[in-house]
Each structure stands twice: as C-alpha cells, then as structure tokens.
C-alpha positions in Angstrom: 39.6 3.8 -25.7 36.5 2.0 -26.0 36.3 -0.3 -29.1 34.0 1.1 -30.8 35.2 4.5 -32.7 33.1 7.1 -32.6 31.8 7.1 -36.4 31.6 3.6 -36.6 29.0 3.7 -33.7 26.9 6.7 -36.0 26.7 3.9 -38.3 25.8 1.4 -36.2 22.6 3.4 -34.3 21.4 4.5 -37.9 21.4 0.9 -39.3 19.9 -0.5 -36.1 17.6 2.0 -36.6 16.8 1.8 -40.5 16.8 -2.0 -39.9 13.8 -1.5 -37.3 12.1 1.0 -39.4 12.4 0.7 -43.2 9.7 -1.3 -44.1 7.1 0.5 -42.7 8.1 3.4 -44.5 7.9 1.7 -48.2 5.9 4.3 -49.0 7.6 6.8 -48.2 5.5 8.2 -45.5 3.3 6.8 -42.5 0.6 8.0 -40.5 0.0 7.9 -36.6 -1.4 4.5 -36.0 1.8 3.2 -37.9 4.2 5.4 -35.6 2.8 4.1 -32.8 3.3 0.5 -34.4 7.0 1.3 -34.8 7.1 2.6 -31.6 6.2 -0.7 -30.0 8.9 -2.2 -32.1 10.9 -0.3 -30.4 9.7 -1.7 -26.8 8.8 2.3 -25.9 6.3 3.2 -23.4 4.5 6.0 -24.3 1.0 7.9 -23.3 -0.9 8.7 -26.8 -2.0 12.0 -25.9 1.5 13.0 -26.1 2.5 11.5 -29.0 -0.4 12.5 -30.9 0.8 16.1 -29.9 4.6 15.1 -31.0 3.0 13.6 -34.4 1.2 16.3 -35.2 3.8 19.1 -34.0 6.5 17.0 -36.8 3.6 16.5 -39.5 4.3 20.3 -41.0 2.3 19.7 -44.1 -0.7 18.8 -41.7 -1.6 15.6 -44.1 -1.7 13.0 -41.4 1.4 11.4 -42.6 5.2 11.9 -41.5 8.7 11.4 -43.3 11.2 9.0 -41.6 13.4 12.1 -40.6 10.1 12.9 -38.6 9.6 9.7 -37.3 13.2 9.8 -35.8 12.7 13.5 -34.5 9.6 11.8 -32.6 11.7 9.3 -31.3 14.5 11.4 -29.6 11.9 13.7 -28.7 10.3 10.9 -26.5 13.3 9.0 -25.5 16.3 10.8 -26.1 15.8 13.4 -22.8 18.9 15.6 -22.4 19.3 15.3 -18.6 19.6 11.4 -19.4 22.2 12.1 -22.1 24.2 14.6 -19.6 24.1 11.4 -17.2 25.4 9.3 -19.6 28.4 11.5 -21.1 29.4 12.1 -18.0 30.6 8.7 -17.8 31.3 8.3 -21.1 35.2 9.4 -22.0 33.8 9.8 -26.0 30.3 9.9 -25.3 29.1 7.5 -26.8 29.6 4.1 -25.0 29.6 3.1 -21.6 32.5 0.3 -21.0 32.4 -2.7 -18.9 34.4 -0.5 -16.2 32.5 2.8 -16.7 29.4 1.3 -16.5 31.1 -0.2 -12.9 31.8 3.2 -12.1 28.4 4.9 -12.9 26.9 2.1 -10.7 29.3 2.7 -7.8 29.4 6.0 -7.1 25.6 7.2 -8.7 23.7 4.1 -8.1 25.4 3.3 -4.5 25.9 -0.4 -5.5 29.4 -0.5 -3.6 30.0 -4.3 -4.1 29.8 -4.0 -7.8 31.7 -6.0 -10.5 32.5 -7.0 -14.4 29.3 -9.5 -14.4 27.0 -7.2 -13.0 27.9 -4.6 -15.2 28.4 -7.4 -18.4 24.3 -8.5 -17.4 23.0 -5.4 -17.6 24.5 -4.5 -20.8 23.1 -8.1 -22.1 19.5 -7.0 -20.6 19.5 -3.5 -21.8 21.7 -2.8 -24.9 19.5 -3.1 -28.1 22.5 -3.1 -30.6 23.9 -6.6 -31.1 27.2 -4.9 -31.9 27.8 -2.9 -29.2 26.2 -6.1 -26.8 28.7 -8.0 -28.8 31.8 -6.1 -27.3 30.2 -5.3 -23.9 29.2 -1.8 -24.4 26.5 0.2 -23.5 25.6 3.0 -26.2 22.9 5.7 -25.3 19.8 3.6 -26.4 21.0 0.6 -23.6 21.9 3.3 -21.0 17.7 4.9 -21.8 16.2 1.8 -21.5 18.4 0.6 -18.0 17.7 4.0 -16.5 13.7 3.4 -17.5 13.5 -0.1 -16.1 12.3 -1.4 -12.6 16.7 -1.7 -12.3 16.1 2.2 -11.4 12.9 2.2 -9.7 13.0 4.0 -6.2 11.2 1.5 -4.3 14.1 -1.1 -3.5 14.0 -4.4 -5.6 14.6 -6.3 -2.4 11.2 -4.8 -0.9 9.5 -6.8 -3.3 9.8 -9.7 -2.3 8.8 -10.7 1.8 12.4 -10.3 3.2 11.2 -9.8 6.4 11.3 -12.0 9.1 7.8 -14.0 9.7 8.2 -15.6 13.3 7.4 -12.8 15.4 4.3 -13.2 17.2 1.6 -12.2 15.0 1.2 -8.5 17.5 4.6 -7.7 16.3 3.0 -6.8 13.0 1.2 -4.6 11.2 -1.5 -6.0 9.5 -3.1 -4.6 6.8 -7.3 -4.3 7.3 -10.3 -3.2 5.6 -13.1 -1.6 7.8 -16.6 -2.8 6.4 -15.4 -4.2 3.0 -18.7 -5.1 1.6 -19.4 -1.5 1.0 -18.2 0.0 -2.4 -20.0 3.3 -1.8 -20.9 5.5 1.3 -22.0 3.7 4.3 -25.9 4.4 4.4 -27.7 3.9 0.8 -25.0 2.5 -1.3 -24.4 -0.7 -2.4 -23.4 -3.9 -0.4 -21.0 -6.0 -2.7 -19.0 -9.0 -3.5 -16.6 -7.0 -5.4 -15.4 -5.3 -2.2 -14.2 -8.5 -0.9 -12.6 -9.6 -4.2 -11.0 -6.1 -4.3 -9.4 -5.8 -1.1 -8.0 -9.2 -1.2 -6.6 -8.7 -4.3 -4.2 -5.0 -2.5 -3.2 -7.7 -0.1 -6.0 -6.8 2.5 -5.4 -9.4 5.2 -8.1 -8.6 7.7 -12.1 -8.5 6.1 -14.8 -7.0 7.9 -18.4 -9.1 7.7 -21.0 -7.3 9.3 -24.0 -10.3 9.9 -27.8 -10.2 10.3 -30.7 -12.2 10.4 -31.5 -13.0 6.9 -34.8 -15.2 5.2 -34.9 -18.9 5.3 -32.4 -19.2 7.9 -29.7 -17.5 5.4 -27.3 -14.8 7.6 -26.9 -11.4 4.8 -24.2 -9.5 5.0 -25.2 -5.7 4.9 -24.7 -2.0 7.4 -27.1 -2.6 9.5 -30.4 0.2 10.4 -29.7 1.9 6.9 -30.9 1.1 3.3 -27.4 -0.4 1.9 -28.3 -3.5 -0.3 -27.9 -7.2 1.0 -25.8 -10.3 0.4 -25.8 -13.8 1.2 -23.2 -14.3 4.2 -22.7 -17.7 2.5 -21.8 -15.8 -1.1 -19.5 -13.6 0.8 -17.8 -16.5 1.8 -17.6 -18.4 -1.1 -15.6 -14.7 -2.8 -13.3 -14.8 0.6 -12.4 -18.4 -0.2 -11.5 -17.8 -3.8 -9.6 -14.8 -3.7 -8.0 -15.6 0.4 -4.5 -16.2 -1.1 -3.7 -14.8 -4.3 -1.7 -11.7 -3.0 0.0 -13.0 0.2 -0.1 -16.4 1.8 -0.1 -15.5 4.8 -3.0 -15.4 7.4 -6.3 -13.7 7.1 -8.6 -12.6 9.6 -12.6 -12.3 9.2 -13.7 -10.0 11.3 -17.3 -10.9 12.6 -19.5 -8.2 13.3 -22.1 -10.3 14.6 -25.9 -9.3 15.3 -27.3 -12.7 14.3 -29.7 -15.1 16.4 -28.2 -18.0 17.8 -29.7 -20.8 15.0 -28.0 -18.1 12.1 -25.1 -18.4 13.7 -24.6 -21.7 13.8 -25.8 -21.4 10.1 -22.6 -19.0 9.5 -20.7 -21.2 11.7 -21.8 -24.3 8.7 -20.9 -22.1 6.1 -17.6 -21.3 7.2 -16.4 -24.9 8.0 -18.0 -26.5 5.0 -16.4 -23.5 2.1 -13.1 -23.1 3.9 -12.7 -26.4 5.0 -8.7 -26.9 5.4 -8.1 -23.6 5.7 -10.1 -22.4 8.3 -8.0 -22.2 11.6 -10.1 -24.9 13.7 -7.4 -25.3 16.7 -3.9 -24.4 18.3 -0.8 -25.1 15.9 -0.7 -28.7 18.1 -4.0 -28.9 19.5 -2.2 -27.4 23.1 -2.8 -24.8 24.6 -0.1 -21.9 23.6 1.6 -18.8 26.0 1.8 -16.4 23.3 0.0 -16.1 19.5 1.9 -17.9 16.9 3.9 -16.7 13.8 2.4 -15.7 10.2 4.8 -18.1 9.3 3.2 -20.8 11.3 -0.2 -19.5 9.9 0.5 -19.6 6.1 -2.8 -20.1 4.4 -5.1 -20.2 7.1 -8.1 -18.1 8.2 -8.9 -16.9 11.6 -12.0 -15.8 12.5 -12.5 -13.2 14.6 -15.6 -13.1 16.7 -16.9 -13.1 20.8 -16.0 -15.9 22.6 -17.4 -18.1 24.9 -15.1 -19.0 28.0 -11.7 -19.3 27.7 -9.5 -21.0 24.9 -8.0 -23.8 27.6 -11.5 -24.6 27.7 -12.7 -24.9 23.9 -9.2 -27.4 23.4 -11.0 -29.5 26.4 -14.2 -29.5 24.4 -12.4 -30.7 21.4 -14.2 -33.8 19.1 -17.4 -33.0 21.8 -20.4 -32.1 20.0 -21.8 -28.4 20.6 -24.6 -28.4 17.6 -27.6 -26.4 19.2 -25.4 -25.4 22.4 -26.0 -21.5 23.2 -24.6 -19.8 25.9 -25.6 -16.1 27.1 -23.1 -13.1 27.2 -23.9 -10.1 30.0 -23.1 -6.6 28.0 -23.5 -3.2 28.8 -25.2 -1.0 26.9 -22.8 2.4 26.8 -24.5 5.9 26.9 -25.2 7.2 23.3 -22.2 9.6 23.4 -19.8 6.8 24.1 -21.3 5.3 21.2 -20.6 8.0 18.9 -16.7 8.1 19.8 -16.7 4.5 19.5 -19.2 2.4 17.8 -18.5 2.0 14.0 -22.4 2.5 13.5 -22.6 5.6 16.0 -25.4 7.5 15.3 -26.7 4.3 12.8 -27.1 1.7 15.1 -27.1 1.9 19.1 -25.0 -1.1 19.6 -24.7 -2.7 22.7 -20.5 -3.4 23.8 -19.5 -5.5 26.2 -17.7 -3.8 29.5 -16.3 -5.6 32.1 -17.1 -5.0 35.9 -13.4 -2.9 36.7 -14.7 -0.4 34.3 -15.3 2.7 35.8 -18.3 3.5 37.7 -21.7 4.6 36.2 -24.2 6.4 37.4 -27.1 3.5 37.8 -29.9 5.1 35.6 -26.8 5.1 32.9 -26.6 1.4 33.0 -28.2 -0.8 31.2 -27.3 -4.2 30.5 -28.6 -7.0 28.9 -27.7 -10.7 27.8 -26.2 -11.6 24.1 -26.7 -15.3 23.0 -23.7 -17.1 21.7 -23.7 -20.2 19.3 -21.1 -22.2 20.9 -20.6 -23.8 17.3 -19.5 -20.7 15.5 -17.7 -19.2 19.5 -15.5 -22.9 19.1 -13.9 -21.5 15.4 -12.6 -18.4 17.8 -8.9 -19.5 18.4 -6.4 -17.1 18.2 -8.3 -13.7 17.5 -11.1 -13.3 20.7 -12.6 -10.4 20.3 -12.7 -8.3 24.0 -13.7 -5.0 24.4 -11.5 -2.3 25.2 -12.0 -0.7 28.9 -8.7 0.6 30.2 -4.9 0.2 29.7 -4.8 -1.0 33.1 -7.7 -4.0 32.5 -5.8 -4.9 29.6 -3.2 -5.6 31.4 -4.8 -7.5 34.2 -7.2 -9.3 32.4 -6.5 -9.2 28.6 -5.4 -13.0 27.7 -2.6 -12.9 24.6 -5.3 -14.3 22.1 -7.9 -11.6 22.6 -7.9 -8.6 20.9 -9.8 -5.1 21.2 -11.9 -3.0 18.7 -10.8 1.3 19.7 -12.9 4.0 17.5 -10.9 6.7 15.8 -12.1 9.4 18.4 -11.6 7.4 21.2 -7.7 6.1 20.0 -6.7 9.8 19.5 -8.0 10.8 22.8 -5.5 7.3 23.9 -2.6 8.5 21.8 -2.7 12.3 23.2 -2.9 11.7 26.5 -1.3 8.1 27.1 0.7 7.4 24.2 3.3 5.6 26.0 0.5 3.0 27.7 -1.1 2.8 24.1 2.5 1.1 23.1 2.8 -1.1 25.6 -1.1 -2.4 25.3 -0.1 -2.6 21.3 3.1 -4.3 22.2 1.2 -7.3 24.2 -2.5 -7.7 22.1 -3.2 -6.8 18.8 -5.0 -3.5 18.1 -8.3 -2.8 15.5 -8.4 0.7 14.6 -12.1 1.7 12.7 -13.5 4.9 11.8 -16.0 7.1 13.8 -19.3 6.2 12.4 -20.4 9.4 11.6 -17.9 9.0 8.7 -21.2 8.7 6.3 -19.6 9.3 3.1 -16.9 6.2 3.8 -14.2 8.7 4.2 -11.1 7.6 6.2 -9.2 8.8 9.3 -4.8 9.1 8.7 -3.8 5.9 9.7 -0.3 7.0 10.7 -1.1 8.5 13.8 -1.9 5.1 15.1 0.7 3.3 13.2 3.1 5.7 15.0 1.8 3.9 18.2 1.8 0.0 17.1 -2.1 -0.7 16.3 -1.8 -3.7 14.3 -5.1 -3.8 12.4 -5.7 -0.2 10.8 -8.8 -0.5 9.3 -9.6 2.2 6.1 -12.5 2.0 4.1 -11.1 0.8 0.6 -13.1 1.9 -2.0 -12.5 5.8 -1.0 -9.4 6.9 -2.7 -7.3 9.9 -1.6 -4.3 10.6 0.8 -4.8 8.3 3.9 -5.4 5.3 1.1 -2.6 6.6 -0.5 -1.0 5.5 2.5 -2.2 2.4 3.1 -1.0 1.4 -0.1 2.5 2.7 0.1 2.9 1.6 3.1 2.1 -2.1 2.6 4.3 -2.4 -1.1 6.7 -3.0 1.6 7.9 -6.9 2.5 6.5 -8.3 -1.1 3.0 -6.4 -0.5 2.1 -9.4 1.7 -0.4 -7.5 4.1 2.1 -7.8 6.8 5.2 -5.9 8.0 7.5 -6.6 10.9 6.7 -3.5 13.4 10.4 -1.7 14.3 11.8 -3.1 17.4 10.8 0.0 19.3 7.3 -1.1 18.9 8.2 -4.7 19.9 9.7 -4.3 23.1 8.2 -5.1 26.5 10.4 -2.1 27.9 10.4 0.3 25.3 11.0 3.8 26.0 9.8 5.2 22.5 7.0 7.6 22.7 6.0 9.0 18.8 5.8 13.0 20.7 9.5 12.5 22.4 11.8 10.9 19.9 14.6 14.1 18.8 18.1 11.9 18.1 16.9 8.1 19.8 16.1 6.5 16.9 18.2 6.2 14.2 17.5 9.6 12.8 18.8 10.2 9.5 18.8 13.5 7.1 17.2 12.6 3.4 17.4 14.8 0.8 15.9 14.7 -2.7 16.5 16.4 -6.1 12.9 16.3 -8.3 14.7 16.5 -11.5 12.3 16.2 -14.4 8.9 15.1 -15.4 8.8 12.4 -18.4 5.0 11.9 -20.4 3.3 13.5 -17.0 -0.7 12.8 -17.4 -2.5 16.0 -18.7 -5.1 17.8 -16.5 -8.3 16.6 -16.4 -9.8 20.5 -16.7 -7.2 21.1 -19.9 -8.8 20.8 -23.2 -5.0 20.5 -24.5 -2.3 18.1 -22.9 -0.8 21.1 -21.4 0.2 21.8 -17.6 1.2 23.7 -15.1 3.0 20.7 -13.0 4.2 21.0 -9.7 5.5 18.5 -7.2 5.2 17.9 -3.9 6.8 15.7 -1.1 5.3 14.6 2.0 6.5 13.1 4.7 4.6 10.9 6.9 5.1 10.2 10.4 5.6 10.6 13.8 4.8 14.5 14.8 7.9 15.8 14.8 8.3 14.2 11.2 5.5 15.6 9.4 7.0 18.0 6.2 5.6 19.3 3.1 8.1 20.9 0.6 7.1 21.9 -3.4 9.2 22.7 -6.3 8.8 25.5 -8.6 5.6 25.6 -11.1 7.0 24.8 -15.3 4.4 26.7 -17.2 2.5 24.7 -20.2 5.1 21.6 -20.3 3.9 17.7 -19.3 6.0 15.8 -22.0 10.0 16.9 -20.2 9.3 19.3 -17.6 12.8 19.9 -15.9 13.0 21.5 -11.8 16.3 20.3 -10.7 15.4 21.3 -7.1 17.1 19.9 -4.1 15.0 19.4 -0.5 16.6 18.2 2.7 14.3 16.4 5.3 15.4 15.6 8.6 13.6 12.3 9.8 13.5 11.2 13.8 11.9 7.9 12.8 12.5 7.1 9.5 11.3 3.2 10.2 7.5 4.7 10.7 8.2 7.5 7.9 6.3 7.4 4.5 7.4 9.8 1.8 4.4 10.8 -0.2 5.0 12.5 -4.3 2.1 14.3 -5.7 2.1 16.1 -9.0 -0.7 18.5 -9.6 -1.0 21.1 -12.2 -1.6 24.4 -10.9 -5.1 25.8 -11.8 -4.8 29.1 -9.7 -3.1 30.2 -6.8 -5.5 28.6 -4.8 -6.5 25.1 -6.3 -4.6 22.8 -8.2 -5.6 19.5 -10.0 -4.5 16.0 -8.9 -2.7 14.4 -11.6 -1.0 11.4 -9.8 1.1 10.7 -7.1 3.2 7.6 -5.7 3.8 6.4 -1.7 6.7 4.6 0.1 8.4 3.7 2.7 11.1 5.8 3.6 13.5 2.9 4.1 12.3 1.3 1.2 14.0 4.5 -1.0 16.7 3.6 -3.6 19.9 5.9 -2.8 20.6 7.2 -6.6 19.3 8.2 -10.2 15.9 7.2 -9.6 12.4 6.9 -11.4 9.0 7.7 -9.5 6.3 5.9 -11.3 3.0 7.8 -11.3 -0.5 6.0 -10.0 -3.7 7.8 -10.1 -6.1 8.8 -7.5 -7.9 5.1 -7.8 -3.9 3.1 -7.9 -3.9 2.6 -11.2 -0.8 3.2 -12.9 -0.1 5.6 -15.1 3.0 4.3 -17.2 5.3 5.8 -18.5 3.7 8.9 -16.4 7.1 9.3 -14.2 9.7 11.8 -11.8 13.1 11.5 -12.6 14.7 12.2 -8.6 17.9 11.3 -7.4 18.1 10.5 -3.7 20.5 10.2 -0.8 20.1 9.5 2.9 22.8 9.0 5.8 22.3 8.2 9.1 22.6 10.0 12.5 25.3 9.0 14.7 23.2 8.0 18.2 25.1 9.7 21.0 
C-alpha cells in the first residue's frame, strides 16, 4: 500500500493548493489578470483565448471576478484532462499515487523504456512532483504525473535526436545538407525585397548552404540582388559581414556560399577581398594539410569553416602548386555554351528572367550548329584560388559524371530537369549522388518563391536541396522536420543505401528490402488547440491529419473524425496503421485544421518528423504555425508504436 492513505493525500493536494493560492484571494474574489497570475504560480502553460473563455464560463455573476471554488474549477478544467487521469489510475492500485515501482511499470510497458530502474523512476518524481510530501516519500500524485506527461520527457520527437548523435566522418556526399536557394530574397523573386535578414534567418533554422547571387555594383562594390528584375540591392560586402556573424550559432559545422557569379573580373577579386579579410580564419583557404586529398573530407574535419562554392579555374592539384604565389590581377578565360532557351527554362534558376549562359563540356551531346553558341567567361584567379572543396561543374550526363567529374566538384540540376533524372534513371541518379554532391533549385518560373517537394530528391540522395525559405507551407514544413533531426545541425548522415558504391536501392522498387516496418498511431485528444483564424469565437471544428512522406510507395494520408465546436479537450481516440518500405527516408507530417465546409478547411498548425525519430508511447505533438512558430501549449495527445519487418 502506498504510504500515503488516501484521505491524507485530499489534504495534502488542498493545502498545496490553498498554500499557492490564498493570498491572492484576500479579498475574497479575483479577476482575470490575477488568475492568470496564479496560473503562472502554478508553472501552467496556457493560451489566453481559452482561459478567458474558461474565466468567463465560471464567472456566473458576470462581474469580472471569480470565487476560489471557481478558480480551482478553472484549474482542473485546464489541467486535470480525464484521459490523463484514466492513464494514471490505471497504474495507480488507489488512485492516487504512483509508487517508486508503479511509476517503473508505467514507464516499461507504456513508455517502452525496457532498461528502467528505482533512480530513473526516483528522478522523475524529484523533477515533476510539486508536493514536497508526496516527493518526500517518493510518490507521484496526479499533479507530478500532469506535469511529466506535459514535459519535453514525453515529447514524440526522441530526446536523443536532439543532440548530433550521428556520426560526422563520412565524407561530406554522405550527407544531406540542408540549403537555401536565393536566400537574400524575403518576398517573390521579381519586385520584392533583397535582404540581410534572409541571411540572418536561414542561418539561424540551421541553413548550412547560402545562396549569393553577385553583380557589378558602383565604385567597384559587388550587390547582391536577382538579377534582370526590379528586386532591391545589397552590398555583397554587408552580406558578408551578416554570414560571418550568424555562420555558427545553430550548428558548427561547415557552411557553404554558394556563388552565383555574374561579376567582371576586378569585382571579383573585390568579392574575393571581402571574403578573406571578414572571414578570415574561417574561410576554407586549403586542403585539411595543404595535400592534395582522394576523397572530400568529414563535417567533422570541417567544423567552423566556410567553403565557397564558385567556378573554378584548373584543377585543385594545381591551385595547392600555386600556393603562397601571388595571383592579384590574374584572369583567366572560361569557354561556355550558351543552352537553347528551353533548356534554360528546365534548368536555369532565372529561366525566363535571365538567359544565362552554363557551361557544357565537349562529350555532351551533339547540337545542331546554328543552336550553338558559345562564348568566353573571365575568371579572377583570386576569388577561383578560395574554390577548394566545392567546384562548381555543370551537369551533362550520368555517364560524364562519371568519366570526368573529380570528387571535389559538384553540379547544380533544376527541379524539371532532376525529375525527368529521377523518372527515368533513378538508379544512375543514386549512384552520381553517391560519388559528388548534388544542388537541387527550383524552376525559375517559380515567380511567387514557391517551392518544389524536396522528398522526391531526397528519396534519391541529392545532398543540397535548396527551398526558398521565407515561403511557408508543406514542402518547408518538410525541410524543417526533417532537419530537427541529429541536434538540428543542418546535416544528417544519408541511410547506408544511399551511401553505397553498389547499392541496389531504387526509391520506385523497394517492397520488403529495407527495413520495412508497420507504424501505427492513436490521435487521442487535442489540449488548448489554436482557434480558427475565420471564428469570431475560440471555437472549432478540428480535424487531424497524418502524412507520410517518402519514397512512392510510402506516400499516405489518413484523418480522424471532425469534434464539432471543441479546441480546449477535443477527444478522437482513433487508431491508423501505416505500412512504411523506407522508414529511414519517411517523414510523418500532423496537421490540424478546423473544418470550414466540406470542401475547405483552415490551417491551424501542424508539426514534422522523422519517422525514426518517433517516441514509441504516451506521447505529446506540439503544434507550430504555418511560419514555425510555436504554438505552446497548442498540442496532440498520440500514442505510438512501430515494429520492424523481418527481411527475408
């Protein structure tokens, strides 16, 4: 029997209780700022909107003031949910406090934490359990059990996730990377604004691949702006003062500047001055040990250095023979092709903006004469020498690549053109992705800086993903789940299918190979839910949805049941089995959305994770809005259970 009789614990919840309380309610009553006040005392997140509705709901003489009966009916109106308290007595032989060993239990066979024991169980109860009393005997009453089940303790994104677990001394094309495609646009990409902020912004999500787009600018200063349309202009020096600041605070690992360069030669080597003098140590000047490497090193390796991303001049054997020679005022001339205008819009980032010329190399297939038209690019050998690890090469054929294509180069592919890639030669997609890494951009007739799904071309190994940041919706939804993962460092450790020099995974032929596994998921209730943006009341119609995200043959949408006029405690208790083939490329996606009509519902919030980054058990989904922010205490209670396949 626990130690604690059952009447002696009344007691002891109403004095903790009157203890926390009494003074505010000297004067017998108290009005809403005050119960907000006392509910802060109390360490409860709440959303005003709904308390106001609670406050006024218990304030029956409509005076603006509550009793402290009232005050308490608010409280275990808020906190005191009954599928929490059916939990808890299920475990609790009297009901009212969780031992030492049935706290072991709970956590055992509901939370999946098979190696627990007494001190785990004994430190939770110290973190959680508000009573001293009950702390005192090492019990858990209902108040400690609320606030355990509410904390990050029950989160579903797993706690080890949030740290970088992974291992970092792969090869820096064994991950994915997360990118940002023309990041000093905060608006669409033809009249809006060019801005520092987009820098500062992406940096701070753990971006770890900028784009700079560079022009001729006055008095010798490159600006950073979309080239051929009326967005606004900054210094390129300014834009690298904000990459300097902000390079490191989320993740320490390397970042790549992405040069799309359209400067003359003397504003390059001005860029080129820029970059050295703000970056200084950090800028990635030479090889790891000054000789010449076979493959591209580790993120590990690279820890707080920037590469630079860029054409380059010759080979890298030749810039470490060059090294300590001077090459201020050296230009060299590139030969490029111009590409017929249709090419350009598949491929170009500023089709239809900007006829850009790309370079193609003499094995690409043959052209009609009167289609070609090349012409001669020059280089500044000052700014081509900071290219070490990161050449940029452009992307002719699978079969080039692989002839030609050194380790440290890398290629730029256009939406259109990549999808053609993954539909008709996914399996040669892998393999190039497998050997150099990969930069995925949208189509450029993609005006309105909307974004392309990124998964399909996760799904084949392209590294460097690029979305346009400052458009929010599902595909950056995705980008942000996915990279939460590995301490949301900006880099995660591509599956070893994706690795392999021989691998035989192809993302449209994958039934049983890998490590398939059946996931299934009971939405259970809805706690504080944000009220619709089109309700003059906090009342709505919720609804939740799960999607999975992944290969083909992965790709689900399931929905629960509509509550009518409920967002404080909406309860579903709806169970949904998904079978995933490739559950180490699978994101699982939670929307809520209060249904307007049969047709249209409104976005409320939603949350995105890795599938193997799911907590097995009684688990909280904390809400974000359609920019990220969150929306605490806005949650799903789920509970969640996976197994795996048994590979034949």
């Amino acid at each position: 029997m626990p130690k604690l009789a059952g009447k002696f614990l009344n007691l002891l919840f109403s004095t903790w209780f009157m203890d926390l309380i009494f003074d505010e309610f000297r004067d017998g009553k108290i009005n809403l700022d005050k119960t907000l006040k006392l509910l802060n005392k109390f360490d409860v997140s709440y959303d005003y909107v709904h308390v106001k509705k609670v406050f006024k709901k218990n304030d029956k003489q409509k005076s603006g003031l509550i009793t402290m009966e009232d005050f308490r009916a608010i409280y275990r109106t808020l906190l005191h949910r009954p599928e929490l308290h059916e939990l808890f007595s299920s475990y609790s032989p009297n009901k009212k406090v969780l031992t030492v060993s049935n706290l072991c239990d709970f956590l055992r066979k509901e939370q999946f934490e098979l190696d627990v024991n007494e001190a785990r169980a004994v430190s939770l109860i110290n973190k959680f359990e508000p009573i001293d009393e009950a702390r005192s005997q090492r019990e858990m009453t209902f108040e400690g059990f609320i606030r355990y089940m509410l904390s990050e303790e029950c989160s579903i994104f797993k706690q080890k996730h949030r740290t970088v677990y992974q291992d970092m001394n792969f090869p820096l094309c064994d991950y994915f990377i997360s990118s940002s495609h023309n990041t000093y646009l905060i608006q669409d990409q033809l009249v809006g604004p060019s801005h520092l902020w987009g820098y500062a912004n992406s940096l701070k999500k753990g971006c770890r691949c900028v784009e700079i787009d560079c022009w001729d600018g006055p008095n010798n200063e490159p600006v950073v702006y979309h080239g051929h349309t009326l967005t606004s202009k900054i210094t390129f020096k300014n834009v690298i003062d904000v990459v300097h600041k902000h390079a490191f605070e989320a993740s320490d690992y390397p970042l790549t500047i992405s040069l799309e360069n359209h400067c003359s030669a003397p504003q390059q080597e001005k860029m080129a001055g820029h970059l050295l003098d703000i970056l200084r140590d950090t800028l990635c000047t030479s090889t790891l040990d000054d000789s010449m490497p076979s493959e591209l090193p580790s993120p590990e390796q690279l820890k707080f250095k920037i590469l630079i991303k860029n054409k380059k001049v010759g080979t890298l054997e030749e810039t470490l023979q060059r090294r300590g020679q001077r090459c201020m005022g050296q230009i060299a001339e590139l030969e490029e092709v111009m590409e017929s205008e249709d090419d350009l819009i598949d491929e170009d980032p500023k089709a239809q903006l900007i006829k850009k010329p790309l370079a193609r190399l003499a094995s690409a297939p043959k052209k009609d004469k009167k289609d070609k038209k090349t012409h001669k690019v020059k280089v500044a050998m000052l700014l081509s020498e900071l290219v070490i690890y990161t050449a940029s090469r452009s992307f002719v054929s699978f079969e080039d690549s692989k002839e030609k294509q050194k380790f440290y180069q890398n290629n730029s592919i256009g939406e259109v053109k990549g999808q053609k890639l993954i539909s008709k030669r996914a399996p040669d997609f892998i393999a190039h992705t497998t050997n150099f890494i990969t930069r995925i951009y949208p189509k450029g007739t993609r005006t309105d800086s909307s974004n392309y799904d990124p998964q399909e071309f996760w799904n084949v190994g392209c590294q460097m993903v690029a979305l346009n940041f400052q458009t929010p919706g599902v595909q950056m939804d995705l980008l942000n789940g996915k990279y939460l993962d590995n301490g949301g460092s900006g880099y995660i450790l591509k599956p070893e299918f994706l690795r392999k020099r021989d691998t035989d995974y192809n993302p449209h032929d994958v039934n049983m190979k890998f490590r398939a596994l059946t996931l299934t998921v009971r939405i259970i209730s809805g706690c504080q839910l944000p009220p619709s943006n089109l309700s003059k009341s906090n009342k709505a119609d919720p609804v939740v949805k799960i999607e999975i995200h992944g290969v083909p043959g992965d790709m689900n949408k399931q929905q629960t049941s509509v509550i009518k006029n409920n967002a404080l405690n909406p309860r579903w208790n709806e169970t949904f089995t998904f079978n995933i083939n490739v559950p180490d490329l699978a994101l699982i996606r939670f929307v809520l959305e209060d249904q307007m009509a049969l047709t249209a519902n409104d976005f409320l919030g939603q949350f995105t994770l890795p599938v193997m980054s799911l907590n097995k058990g009684y688990r909280h989904v904390p809400l974000v809005s359609k920019l990220g922010v969150t929306l605490k205490p806005a949650s799903l209670f789920v509970y969640i259970w996976y197994c795996f396949h048994v590979l034949s």
